[in-house]
C-alpha positions in Angstrom: -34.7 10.7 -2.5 -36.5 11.5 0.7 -37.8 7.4 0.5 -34.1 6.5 0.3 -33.0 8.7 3.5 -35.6 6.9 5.5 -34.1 3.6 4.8 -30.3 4.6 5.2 -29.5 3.1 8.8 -27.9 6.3 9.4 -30.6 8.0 8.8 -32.9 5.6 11.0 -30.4 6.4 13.9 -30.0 10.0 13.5 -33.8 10.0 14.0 -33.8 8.5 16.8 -30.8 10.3 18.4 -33.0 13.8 17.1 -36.2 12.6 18.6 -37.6 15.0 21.5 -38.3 12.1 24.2 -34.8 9.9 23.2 -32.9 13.4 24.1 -34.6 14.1 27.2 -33.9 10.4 28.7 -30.2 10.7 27.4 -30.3 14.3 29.2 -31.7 12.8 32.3 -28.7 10.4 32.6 -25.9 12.0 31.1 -26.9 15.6 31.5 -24.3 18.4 29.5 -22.6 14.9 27.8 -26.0 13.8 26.5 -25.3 15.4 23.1 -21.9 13.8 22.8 -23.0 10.0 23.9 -25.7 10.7 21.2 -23.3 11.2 18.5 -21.1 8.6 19.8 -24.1 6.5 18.7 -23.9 7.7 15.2 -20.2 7.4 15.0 -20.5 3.4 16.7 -23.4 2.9 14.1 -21.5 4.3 11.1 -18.2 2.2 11.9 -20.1 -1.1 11.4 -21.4 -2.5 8.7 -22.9 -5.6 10.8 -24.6 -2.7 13.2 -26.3 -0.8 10.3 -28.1 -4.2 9.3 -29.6 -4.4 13.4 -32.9 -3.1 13.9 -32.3 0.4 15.2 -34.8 0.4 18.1 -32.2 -2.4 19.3 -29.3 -0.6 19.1 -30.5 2.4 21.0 -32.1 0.1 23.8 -28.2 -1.3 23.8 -27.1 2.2 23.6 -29.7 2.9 26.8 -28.4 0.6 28.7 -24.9 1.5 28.9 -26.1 5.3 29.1 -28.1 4.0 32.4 -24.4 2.7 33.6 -22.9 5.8 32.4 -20.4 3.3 30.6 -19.2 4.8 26.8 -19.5 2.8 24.1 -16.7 3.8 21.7 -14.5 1.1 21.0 -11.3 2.8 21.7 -12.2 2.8 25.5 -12.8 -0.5 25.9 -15.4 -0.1 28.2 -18.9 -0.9 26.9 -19.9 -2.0 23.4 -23.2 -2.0 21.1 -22.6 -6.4 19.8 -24.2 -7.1 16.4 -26.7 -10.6 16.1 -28.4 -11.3 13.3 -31.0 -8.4 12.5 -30.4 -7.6 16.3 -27.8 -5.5 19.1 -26.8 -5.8 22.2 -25.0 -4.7 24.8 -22.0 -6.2 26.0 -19.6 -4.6 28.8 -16.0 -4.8 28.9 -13.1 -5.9 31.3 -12.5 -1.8 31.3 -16.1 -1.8 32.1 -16.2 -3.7 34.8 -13.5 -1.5 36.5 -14.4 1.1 36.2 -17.6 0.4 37.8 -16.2 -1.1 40.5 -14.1 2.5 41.2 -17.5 4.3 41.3 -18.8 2.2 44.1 -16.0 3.7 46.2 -15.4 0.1 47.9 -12.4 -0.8 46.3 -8.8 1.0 47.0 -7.7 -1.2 44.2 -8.4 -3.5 41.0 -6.6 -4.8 38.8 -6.1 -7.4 35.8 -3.8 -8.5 32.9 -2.7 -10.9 30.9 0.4 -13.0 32.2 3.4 -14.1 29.4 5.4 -17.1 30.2 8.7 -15.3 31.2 6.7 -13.2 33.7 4.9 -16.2 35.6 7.1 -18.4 38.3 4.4 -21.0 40.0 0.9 -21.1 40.0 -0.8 -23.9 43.6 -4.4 -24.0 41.9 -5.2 -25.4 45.4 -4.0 -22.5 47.9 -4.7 -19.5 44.7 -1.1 -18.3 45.3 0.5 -17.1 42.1 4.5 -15.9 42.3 5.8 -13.9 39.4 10.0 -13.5 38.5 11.1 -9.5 39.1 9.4 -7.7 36.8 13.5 -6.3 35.3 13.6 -10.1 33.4 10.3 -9.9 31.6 11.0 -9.3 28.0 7.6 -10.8 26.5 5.2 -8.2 27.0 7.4 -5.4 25.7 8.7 -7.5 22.5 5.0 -8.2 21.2 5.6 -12.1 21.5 2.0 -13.1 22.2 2.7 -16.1 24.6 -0.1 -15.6 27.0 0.2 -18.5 29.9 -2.7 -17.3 32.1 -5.3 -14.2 33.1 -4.8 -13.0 37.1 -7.0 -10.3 38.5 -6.4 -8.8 42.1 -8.2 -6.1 44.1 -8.0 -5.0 47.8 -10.9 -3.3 49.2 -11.0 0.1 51.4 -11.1 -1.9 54.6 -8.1 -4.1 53.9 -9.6 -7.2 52.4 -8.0 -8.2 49.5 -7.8 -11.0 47.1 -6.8 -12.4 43.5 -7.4 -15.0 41.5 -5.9 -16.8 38.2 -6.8 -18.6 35.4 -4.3 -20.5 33.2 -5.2 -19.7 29.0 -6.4 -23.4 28.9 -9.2 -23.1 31.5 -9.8 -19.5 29.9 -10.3 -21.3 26.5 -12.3 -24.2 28.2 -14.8 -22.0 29.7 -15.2 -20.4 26.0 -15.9 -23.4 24.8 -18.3 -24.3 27.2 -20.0 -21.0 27.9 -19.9 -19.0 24.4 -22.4 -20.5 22.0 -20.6 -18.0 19.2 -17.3 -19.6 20.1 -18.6 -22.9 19.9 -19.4 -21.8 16.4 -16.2 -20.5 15.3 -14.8 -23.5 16.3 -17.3 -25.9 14.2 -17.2 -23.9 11.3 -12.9 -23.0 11.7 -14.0 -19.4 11.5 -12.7 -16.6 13.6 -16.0 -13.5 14.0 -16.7 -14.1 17.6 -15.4 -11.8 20.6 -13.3 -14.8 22.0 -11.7 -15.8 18.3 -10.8 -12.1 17.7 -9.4 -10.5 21.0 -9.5 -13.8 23.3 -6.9 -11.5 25.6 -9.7 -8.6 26.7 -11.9 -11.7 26.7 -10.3 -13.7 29.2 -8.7 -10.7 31.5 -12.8 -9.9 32.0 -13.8 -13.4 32.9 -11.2 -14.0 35.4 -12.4 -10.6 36.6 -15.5 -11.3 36.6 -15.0 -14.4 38.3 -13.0 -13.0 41.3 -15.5 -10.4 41.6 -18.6 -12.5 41.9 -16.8 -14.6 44.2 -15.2 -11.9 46.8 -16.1 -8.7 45.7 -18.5 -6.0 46.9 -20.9 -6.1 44.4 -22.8 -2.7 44.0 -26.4 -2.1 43.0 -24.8 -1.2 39.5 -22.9 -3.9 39.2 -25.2 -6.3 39.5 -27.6 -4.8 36.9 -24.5 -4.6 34.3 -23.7 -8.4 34.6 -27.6 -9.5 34.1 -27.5 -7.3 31.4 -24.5 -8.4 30.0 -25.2 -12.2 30.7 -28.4 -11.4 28.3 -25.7 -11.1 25.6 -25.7 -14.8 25.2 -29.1 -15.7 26.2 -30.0 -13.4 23.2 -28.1 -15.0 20.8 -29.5 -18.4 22.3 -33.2 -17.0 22.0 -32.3 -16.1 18.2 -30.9 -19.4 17.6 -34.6 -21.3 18.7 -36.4 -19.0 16.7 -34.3 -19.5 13.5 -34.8 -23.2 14.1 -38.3 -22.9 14.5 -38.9 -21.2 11.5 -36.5 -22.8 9.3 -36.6 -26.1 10.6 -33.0 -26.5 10.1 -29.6 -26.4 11.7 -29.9 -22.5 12.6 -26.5 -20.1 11.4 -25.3 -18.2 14.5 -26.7 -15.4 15.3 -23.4 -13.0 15.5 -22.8 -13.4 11.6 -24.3 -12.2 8.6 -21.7 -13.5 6.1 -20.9 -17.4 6.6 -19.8 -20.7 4.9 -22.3 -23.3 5.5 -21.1 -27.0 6.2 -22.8 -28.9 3.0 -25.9 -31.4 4.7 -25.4 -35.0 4.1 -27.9 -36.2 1.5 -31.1 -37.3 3.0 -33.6 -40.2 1.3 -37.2 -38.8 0.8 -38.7 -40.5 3.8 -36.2 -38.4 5.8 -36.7 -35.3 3.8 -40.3 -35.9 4.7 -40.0 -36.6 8.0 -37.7 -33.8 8.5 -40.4 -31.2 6.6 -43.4 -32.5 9.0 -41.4 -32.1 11.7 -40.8 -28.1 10.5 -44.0 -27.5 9.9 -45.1 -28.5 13.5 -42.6 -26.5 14.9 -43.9 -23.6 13.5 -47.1 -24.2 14.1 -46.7 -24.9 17.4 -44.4 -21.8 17.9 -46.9 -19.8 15.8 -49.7 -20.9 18.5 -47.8 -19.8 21.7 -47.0 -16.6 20.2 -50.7 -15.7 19.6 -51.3 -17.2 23.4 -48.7 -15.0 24.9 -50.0 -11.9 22.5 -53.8 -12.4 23.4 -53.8 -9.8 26.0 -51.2 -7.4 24.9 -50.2 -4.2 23.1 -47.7 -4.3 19.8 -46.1 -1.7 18.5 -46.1 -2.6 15.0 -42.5 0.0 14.4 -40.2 -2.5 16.5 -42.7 -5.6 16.8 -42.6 -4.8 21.0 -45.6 -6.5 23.1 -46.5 -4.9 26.4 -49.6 -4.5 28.6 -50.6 -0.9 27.8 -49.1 2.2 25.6 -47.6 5.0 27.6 -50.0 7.9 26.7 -49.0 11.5 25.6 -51.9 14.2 26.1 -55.3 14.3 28.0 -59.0 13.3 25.8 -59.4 14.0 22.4 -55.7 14.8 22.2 -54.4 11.7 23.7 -52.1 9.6 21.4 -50.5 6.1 22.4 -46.7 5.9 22.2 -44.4 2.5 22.0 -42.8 3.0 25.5 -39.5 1.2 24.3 -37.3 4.3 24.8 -35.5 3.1 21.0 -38.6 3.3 19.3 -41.2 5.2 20.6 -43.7 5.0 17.9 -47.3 6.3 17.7 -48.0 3.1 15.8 -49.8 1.2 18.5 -52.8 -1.3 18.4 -54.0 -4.1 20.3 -52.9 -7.4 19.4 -56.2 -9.0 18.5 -56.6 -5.9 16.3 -53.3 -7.3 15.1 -53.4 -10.7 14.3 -56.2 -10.0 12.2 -53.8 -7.1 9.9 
């Protein structure tokens, strides 16, 4: 029974969220609301049944970062959220996000941005950026539930009087999808609808017209910055898993959001190409197999969450000292060099 506990994903997390050095780094950003975020954890963990298949050390380094931008995570709020890949989480802000960190930098008197419906928009110069909406007493759309977004427009005006907007018609929304979203790109190859911009394309494209009027005239704080690198990382991730599935495999790689997928039947291939096509594999690995150990040479791994760094944080003084993982998800006594490693 107690074998089975350790295995339950709940169980994993509660562990984590009831270790002594994960409540004092929660406690050090959150202070008094430290207890709550770490339930929130639980509860975010618990509602997902892609979340409890992630490596938990990943989901509380998601669940870190958002803590560090003081961001929740529960889903109702809109504001930050812990994104499933395959065997791995990330984390992802939201348009609600976004704002709300751009209210805490105290530069902004204010921000704003919505989705548009066709009876609310009257013109649109993509050359000047003027955008003219009909009174506001004739729109019937966005009250009536009639989904017929036209466009995405953000505004904000900034303590000193600056202000600016921007707009995006739903095409060039869904064009920069396509272009940017590898998980998009997906959906659409495979007619499937599990990615962020299949199922709520609205939040989706309200933050990247947002985001793009931001980065473009906005006062971008210390904070902000950090949240859209570590946002941005949400893709690179799922890009990073995508090479190392098709290194291992060989193969046209699944994408790294889904667990549960359809896979396009493979045209039949003669045996010089199956052989061609195996070789190649097996080099890939190999090769991949080699830089690993390269990289690894001169490193620490923490063989709990498979972390490499250049030395353990250490807890105690001589006899007493013990090496600890210093991922703040993990922090596992389970430390050993990596030559001592390779040779496990």
């Amino acid at each position: 029974m107690e074998n089975q506990l350790v295995k339950s994903p709940i169980s994993q997390i509660k562990a984590y969220t009831n270790n002594d050095e994960v409540k004092g780094r929660f406690e050090e950003m959150l202070g008094k609301r430290s207890g709550a975020y770490l339930n929130s954890i639980i509860n975010v963990v618990r509602g997902s049944d892609a979340l409890q298949k992630c490596a938990p050390a990943s989901i509380m380094s998601a669940a870190v970062v958002a803590a560090t931008l003081n961001l929740p995570i529960d889903p109702a709020l809109g504001q930050a959220a812990i994104v499933p890949y395959k065997g791995t989480a990330q984390f992802q802000i939201m348009y609600k996000g976004v704002t709300q960190l751009c209210i805490r930098s105290g530069q902004y008197q204010t921000i704003h941005c919505a989705e548009i419906y066709k009876d609310e928009l009257k013109s649109h110069n993509p050359i000047t950026g003027v955008v003219k909406f009909h009174n506001s007493e004739t729109y019937k759309m966005r009250d009536s539930g009639k989904c017929e977004v036209v466009g995405h427009y953000a505004y904000f005006k900034l303590i000193t009087g600056f202000e600016k907007s921007d707009f995006m018609t739903a095409k060039q929304v869904m064009a920069h999808a396509e272009k940017y979203s590898k998980a998009y790109q997906y959906d659409l190859r495979v007619k499937k609808k599990a990615s962020p911009w299949s199922i709520n394309p609205i939040q989706m494209g309200n933050k990247t017209i947002l985001l793009r009027l931001l980065k473009k005239y906005g006062v971008m704080s210390i904070e902000m910055q950090d949240a859209i690198v570590k946002d941005n990382s949400f893709e690179a991730a799922e890009e990073n898993a995508r090479k190392k599935i098709d290194s291992e495999q060989g193969s046209e790689p699944i994408d790294a959001n889904f667990e549960k997928q359809e896979q396009t039947p493979e045209p039949e291939l003669t045996s010089a190409q199956k052989a061609a096509k195996t070789k190649a594999a097996n080099k890939k690995k190999k090769e991949a197999a080699q830089t690993q150990q390269k990289q690894a040479s001169s490193l620490y791994t923490c063989k709990a969450c498979g972390s490499n760094f250049d030395n353990p944080k250490i807890s105690g003084e001589g006899a007493a000292a013990v090496s600890i993982c210093p991922n703040t998800g993990c922090l596992s006594k389970n430390i050993v060099a990596n030559e001592e490693f390779m040779n496990d």
